[in-house]
N, C-alpha and C positions, 0 to 999 in steps of 0.2 A: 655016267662019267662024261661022253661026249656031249650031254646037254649043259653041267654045270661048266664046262670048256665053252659051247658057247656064250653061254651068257655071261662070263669073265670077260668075253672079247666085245661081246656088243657094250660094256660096262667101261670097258677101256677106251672105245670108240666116242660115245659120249660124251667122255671128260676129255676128250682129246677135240671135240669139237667147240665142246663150251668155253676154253683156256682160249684157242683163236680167236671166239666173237667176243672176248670179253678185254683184250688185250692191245691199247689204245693205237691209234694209226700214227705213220711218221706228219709229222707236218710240213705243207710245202711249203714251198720257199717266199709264194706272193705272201703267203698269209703269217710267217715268221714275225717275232715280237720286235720292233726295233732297239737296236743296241743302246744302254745305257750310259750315260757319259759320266765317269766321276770326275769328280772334281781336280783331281790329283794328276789325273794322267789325262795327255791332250789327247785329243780326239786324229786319227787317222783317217788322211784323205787320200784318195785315190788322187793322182798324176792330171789328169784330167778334170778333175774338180778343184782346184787350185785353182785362183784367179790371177791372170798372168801379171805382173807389175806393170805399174803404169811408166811409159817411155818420156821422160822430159825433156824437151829440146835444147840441147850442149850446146848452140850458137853460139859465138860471144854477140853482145849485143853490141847495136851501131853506135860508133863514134859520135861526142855530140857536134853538132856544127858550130863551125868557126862566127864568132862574135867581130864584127868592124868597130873598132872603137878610135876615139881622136881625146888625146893626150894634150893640154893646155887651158888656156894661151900663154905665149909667150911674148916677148914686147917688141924684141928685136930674136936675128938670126944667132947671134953670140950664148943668148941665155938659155937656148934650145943644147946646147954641147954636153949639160951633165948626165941631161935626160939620157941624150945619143950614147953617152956612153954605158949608162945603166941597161940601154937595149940592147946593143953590142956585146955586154956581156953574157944576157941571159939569152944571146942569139933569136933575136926577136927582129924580123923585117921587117921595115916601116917606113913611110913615105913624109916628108918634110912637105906643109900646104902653108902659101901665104893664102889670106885672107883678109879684103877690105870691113872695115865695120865702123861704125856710125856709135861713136860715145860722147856724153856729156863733158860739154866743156866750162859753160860757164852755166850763170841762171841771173834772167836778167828779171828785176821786179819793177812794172809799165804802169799807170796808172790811167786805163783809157777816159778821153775826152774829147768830143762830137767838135768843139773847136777852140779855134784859140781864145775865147774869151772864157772858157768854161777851166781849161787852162791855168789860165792867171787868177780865176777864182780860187783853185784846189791848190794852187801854190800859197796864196795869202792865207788861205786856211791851216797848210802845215806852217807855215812859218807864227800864223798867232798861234798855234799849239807845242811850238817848239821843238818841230819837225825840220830839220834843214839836209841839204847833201841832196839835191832835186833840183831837174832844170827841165825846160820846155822841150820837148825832141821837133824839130825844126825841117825833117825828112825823113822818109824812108816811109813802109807800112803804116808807123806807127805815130805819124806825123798829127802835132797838137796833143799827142799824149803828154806824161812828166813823169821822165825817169828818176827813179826812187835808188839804184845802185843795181852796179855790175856784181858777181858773186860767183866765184871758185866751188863756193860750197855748197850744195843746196838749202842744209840746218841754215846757214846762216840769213839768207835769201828766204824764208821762212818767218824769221824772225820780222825781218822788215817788212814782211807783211803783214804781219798780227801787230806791227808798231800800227802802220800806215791806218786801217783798221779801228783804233781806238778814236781817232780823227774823225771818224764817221765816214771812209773811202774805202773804195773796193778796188783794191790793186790787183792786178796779177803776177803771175812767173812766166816769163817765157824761156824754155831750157834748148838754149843756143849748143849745136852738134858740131864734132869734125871727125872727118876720116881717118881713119887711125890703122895702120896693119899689123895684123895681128899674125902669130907663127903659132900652126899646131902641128902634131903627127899622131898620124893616121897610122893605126897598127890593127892585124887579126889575128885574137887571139880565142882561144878555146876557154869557158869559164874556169877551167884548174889553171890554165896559164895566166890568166888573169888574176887570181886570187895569186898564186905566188907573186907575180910582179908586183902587186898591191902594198906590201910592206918597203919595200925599196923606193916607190913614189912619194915626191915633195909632197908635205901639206899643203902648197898653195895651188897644187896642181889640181883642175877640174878633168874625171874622168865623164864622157860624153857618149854614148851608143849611136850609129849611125848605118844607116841602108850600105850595105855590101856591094860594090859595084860591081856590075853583070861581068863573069867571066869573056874576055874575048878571045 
C-alpha cells in the first residue's frame, strides 16, 4: 500500500514538472510586437512626441516709404489753384516750385552759303524753280546764308524744307528757344495715396517721380 502511494506521488510530480517546462514565457517588453494602426482609428501619441507648432511672426510689416512726386506744369500761378484745391481736400501737403525752362519758340529754315556770291547763285536758283519768300541774311552767325522762313510750327518748317530740297539745296532748321516759367508742386505721397489722388488729376497733368530731399 505504501509503495503504490508513492509511486502516485512521484507520478504526480512529473506531470507537475512537465506542464511548467512546457508552458510558454511572458514576453518582454524590448521584444513586444509593435502596435498595429487601423485605418479607422488615429493613432495615439504620447504628449511628447507631438511636434510642437510652428510660431509665425505677428509683426505687422513696415510701412511702405513715402514716394516725392511733382505735379505739372503749369503756365502761370493762377492755373495751379484747382489742383490746390483738389490737395486741400484730400489733405495732402505740398510745396508750389517756379521753374525756369528753355522751350521751342520758333524754327527757323537757313540755307548755308561759304559767301555772298554763292548766295545770289541759290537765290537765282529758287526763283527759276519758282521758289520765292527768301532773302540774303546780311548779319549775325549766319551771315551770307538765305533765309527760307521763320515758323511757329515745326511740321511746317519741315515742309519748307523738303520744298527747298527738290531745288537740289540743303537747307537746315535752326530751333530758336526762350525761357519760359513754368509752375509745379511737389508733393509725398505713399503709393495707395497716390493711386487714390490719381482719378481726381487733370488729364493734361504729367505725374513726374523725384529724389526726396534729405530730411533736415
Amino acid at each position: 500500500m505504501r509503495l503504490l502511494c508513492l509511486v502516485l506521488l512521484l507520478l504526480n510530480l512529473a506531470l507537475l514538472w512537465y506542464g511548467l517546462a512546457a508552458s510558454p514565457s511572458e514576453p518582454s517588453p524590448a521584444s513586444a510586437s509593435p502596435p498595429v494602426q487601423r485605418t479607422d482609428v488615429p493613432l495615439l501619441r504620447l504628449i511628447h512626441e507631438t511636434p510642437s507648432p510652428t510660431v509665425f511672426n505677428s509683426s505687422p510689416l513696415p510701412e511702405p516709404a513715402p514716394q516725392c512726386i511733382r505735379l505739372g506744369p503749369f503756365q502761370d500761378s493762377q492755373s495751379v489753384k484747382p489742383l490746390q484745391a483738389i490737395l486741400d481736400q484730400e489733405h495732402v501737403t505740398y510745396h508750389l516750385q517756379a521753374m525756369t525752362q528753355s522751350r521751342p519758340q520758333s524754327y527757323w529754315v537757313i540755307l548755308p552759303t561759304d559767301n555772298r556770291a554763292e548766295a545770289r547763285a541759290a537765290v537765282a536758283q529758287l526763283t527759276a524753280r519758282g521758289v520765292d519768300d527768301h532773302y540774303i541774311i546780311t548779319q549775325g552767325p549766319h551771315t551770307h546764308g538765305v533765309s527760307l522762313g521763320l515758323f511757329s510750327e515745326q511740321a511746317r518748317a519741315i515742309r519748307r524744307m523738303e520744298q527747298v530740297r527738290q531745288v537740289d539745296l540743303e537747307p537746315i532748321i535752326e530751333t530758336r528757344y526762350r525761357e519760359v516759367t513754368l509752375y509745379w508742386l511737389e508733393v509725398t505721397l505713399t503709393v495707395a495715396g497716390l493711386q487714390a489722388l490719381m482719378p481726381s488729376l487733370p488729364p493734361e497733368i504729367s505725374v513726374m517721380e523725384q529724389a526726396c530731399a534729405p530730411a533736415s
